[in-house]
C-alpha positions in Angstrom: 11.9 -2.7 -5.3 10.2 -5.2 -2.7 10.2 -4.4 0.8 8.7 -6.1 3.9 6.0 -3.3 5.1 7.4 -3.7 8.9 10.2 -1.5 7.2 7.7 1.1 6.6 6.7 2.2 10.6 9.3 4.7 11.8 10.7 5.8 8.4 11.5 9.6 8.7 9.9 12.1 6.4 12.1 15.0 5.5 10.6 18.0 3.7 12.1 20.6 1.9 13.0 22.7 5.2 13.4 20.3 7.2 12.1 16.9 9.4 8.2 15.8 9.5 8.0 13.2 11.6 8.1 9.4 11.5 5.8 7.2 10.2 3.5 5.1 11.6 1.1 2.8 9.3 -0.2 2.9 6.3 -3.8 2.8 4.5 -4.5 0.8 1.7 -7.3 0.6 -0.8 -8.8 -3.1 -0.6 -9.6 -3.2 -4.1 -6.3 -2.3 -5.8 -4.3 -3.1 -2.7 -2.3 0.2 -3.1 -1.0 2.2 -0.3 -2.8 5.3 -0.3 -1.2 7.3 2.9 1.3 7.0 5.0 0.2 8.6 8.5 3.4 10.6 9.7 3.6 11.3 13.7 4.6 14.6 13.5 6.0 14.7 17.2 6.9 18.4 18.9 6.4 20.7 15.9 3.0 19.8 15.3 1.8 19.1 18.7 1.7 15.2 18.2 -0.9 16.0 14.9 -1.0 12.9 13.3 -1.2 14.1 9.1 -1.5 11.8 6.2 0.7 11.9 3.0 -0.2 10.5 -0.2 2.7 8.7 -2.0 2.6 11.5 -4.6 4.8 14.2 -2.5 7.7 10.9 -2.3 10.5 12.5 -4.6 13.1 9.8 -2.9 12.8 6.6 -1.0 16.2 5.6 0.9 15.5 2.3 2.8 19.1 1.6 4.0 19.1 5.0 6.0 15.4 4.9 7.0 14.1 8.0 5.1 11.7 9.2 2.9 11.9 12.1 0.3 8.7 14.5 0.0 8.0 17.4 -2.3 6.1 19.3 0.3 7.1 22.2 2.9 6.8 21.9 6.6 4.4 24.8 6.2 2.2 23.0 3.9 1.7 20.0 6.2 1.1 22.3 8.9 -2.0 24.1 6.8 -3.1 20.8 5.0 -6.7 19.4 6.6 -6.9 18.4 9.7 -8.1 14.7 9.2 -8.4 12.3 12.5 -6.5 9.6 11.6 -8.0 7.4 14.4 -11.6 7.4 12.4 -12.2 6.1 8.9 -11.2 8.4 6.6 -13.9 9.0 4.5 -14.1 10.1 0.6 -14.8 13.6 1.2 -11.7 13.7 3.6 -9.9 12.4 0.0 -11.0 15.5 -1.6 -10.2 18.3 1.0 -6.5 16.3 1.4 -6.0 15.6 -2.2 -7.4 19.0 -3.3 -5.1 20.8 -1.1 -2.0 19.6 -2.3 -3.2 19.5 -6.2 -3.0 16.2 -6.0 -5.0 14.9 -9.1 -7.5 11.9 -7.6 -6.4 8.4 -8.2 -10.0 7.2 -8.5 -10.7 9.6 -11.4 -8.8 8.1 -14.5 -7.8 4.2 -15.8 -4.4 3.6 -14.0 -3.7 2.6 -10.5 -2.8 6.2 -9.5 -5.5 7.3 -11.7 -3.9 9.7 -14.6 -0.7 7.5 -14.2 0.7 3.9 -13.0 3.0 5.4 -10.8 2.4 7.8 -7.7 5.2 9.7 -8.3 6.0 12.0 -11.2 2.5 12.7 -12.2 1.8 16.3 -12.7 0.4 18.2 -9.9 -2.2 21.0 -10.2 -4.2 19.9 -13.5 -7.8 20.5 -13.6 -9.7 17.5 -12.6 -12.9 16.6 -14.6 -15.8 18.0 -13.0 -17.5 14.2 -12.7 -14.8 13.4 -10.1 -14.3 16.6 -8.4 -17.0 15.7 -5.6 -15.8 12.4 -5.3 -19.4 10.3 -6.0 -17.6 7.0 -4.5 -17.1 5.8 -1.2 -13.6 5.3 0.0 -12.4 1.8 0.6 -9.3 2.7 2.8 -8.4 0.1 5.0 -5.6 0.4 8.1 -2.7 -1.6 7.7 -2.2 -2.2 11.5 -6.1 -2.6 11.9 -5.9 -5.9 9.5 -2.7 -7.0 10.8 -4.1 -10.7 12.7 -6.8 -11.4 10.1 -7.6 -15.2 9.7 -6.5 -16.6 6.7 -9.2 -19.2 5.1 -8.5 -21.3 2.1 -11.4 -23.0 0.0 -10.6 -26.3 2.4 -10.2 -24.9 5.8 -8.1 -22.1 8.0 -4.5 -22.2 7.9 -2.8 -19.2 9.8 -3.1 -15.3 9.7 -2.2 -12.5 8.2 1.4 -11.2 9.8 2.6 -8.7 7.3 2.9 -7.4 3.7 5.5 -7.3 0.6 5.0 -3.8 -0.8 6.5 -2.4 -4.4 8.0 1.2 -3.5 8.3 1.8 -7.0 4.0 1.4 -7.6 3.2 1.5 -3.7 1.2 -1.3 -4.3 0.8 -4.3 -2.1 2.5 -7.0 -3.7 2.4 -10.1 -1.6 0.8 -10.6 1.9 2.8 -12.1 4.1 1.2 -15.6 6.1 2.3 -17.2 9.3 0.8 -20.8 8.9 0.6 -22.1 12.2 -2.0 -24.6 11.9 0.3 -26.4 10.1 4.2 -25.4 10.3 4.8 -23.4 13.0 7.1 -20.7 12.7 6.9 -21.3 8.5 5.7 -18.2 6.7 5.0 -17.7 2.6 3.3 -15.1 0.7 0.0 -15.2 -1.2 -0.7 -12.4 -3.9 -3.8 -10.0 -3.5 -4.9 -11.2 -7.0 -5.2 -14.6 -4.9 -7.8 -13.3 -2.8 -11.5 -14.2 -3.6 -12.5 -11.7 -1.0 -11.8 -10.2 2.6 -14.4 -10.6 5.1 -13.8 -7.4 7.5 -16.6 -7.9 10.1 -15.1 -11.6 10.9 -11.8 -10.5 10.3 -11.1 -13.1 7.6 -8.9 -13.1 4.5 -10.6 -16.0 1.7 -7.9 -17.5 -0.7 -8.7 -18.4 -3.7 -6.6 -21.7 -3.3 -6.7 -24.9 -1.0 -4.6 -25.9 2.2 -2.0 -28.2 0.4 -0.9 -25.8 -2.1 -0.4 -23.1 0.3 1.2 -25.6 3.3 3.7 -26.7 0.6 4.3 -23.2 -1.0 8.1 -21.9 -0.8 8.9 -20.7 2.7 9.0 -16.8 3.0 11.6 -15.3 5.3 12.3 -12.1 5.4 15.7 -11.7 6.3 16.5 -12.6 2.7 16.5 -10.9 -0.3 13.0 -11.7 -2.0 14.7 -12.1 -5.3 12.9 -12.9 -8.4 14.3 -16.5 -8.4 12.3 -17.0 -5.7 8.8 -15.3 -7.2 9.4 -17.4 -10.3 9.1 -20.4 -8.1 6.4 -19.1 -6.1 4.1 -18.4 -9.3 5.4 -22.1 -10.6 4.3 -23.4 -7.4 0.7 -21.4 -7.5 0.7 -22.3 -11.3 -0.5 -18.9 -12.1 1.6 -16.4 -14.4 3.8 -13.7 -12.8 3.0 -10.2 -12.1 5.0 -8.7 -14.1 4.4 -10.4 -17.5 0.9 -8.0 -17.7 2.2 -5.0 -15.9 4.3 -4.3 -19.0 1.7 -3.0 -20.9 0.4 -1.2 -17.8 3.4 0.7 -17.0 4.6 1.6 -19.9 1.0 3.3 -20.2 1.2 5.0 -17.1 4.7 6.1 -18.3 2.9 8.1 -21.6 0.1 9.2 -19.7 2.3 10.7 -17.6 4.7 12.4 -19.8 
């Protein structure tokens, strides 16, 4: 299912025994574009701690009363590592957090969630192969509030910012981001896919499209008070005159499906 992110911020975490806390933002990896962590305000219980939670522990995702599902125990949050959310989080950080929970890692296998295409239902507490278990990479999580703003520059000029995202719950994946195109219809938004992006300039805080001014200006308009049905993505991709999304994640889901199983 597609939901604007600005759902995401105050969504209540229930565990197993009882209420977490309420999330906050979200980071994302900027070269899948999936949601890695959600960072959960824990309030009273925890002293304010702020904790992060991979989409792995979500056993249930209930948008219409503003809650999320998660396999975990208060206890367990309570003991996980104790990771400052307000610094980068860095790829040993990954390790401690995922290792704790025996989560496998999503950088050690083909998939998007490494051993699987989907976060949830992948087994928990398999051996992970010894070349990933120190975690060799650097982590490339970015803050989903930090980017919020970013300038939006296509291959002819600027045209707006970047005001928001279309995540899949389903993948936890960033789908679309969301575009406020000022510089030329105020008040008109639309949605560009990450796989539109040529590249993402963090030190100038600038987001390159892959497409010109025109196509973006005349691109169907994006509100999101309505359903974003896939009527309207067919005519998005129609516009863009590039082929839908889910026409190659067919083959990738179905293999995350049997890797999982």
């Amino acid at each position: 299912m597609l939901t604007n992110a600005s759902f995401i911020k105050g969504l209540v975490i229930h565990a197993t025994d009882g209420e977490l806390g309420t999330v906050d933002q979200f980071l994302f990896d900027d070269r899948s574009w999936a949601i890695r962590y959600l960072t959960v305000e824990t309030a009273g219980w925890l002293g304010g701690r702020r904790v992060l939670l991979s989409p792995m522990s979500i056993i249930r995702t209930d948008w219409q009363a503003n809650r999320l599902d998660v396999a975990l125990t208060k206890k367990q949050v309570e003991n996980s590592p104790d990771i400052d959310t307000h610094q980068p989080v860095s790829r040993q950080h990954e390790v401690d957090l995922l290792g704790y929970y025996g989560y496998p890692y999503y950088w050690g296998g083909p998939y998007l969630w490494g051993p699987a295409f989907y976060p949830m239902g992948i087994p928990i507490g398999q051996p992970v192969a010894a070349s990933h278990q120190k975690g060799s990479q650097d982590s490339h999580l970015r803050s989903s509030k930090a980017v919020h703003g970013y300038h939006i520059e296509t291959t002819d000029g600027e045209i707006g910012h970047l005001d928001g995202f279309v995540i899949d719950d389903e993948t936890w994946s960033i789908r679309y981001i969301e575009v406020a195109t000022r510089n030329w219809l105020p008040g008109k938004k639309v949605l560009l896919s990450p796989e539109w992006i040529d590249r993402v300039s963090w030190l100038d805080h600038t987001v390159h499209a892959a497409l010109a001014t025109d196509s973006i200006k005349d691109a169907p308009e994006y509100v999101m008070s309505r359903p974003l049905t896939r009527e309207y993505e067919n005519a998005l991709y129609f516009h863009y005159g590039r082929p839908p999304y889910w026409l190659h994640d067919v083959e990738r889901k179905a293999a995350g499906s049997l890797t999982s199983v």
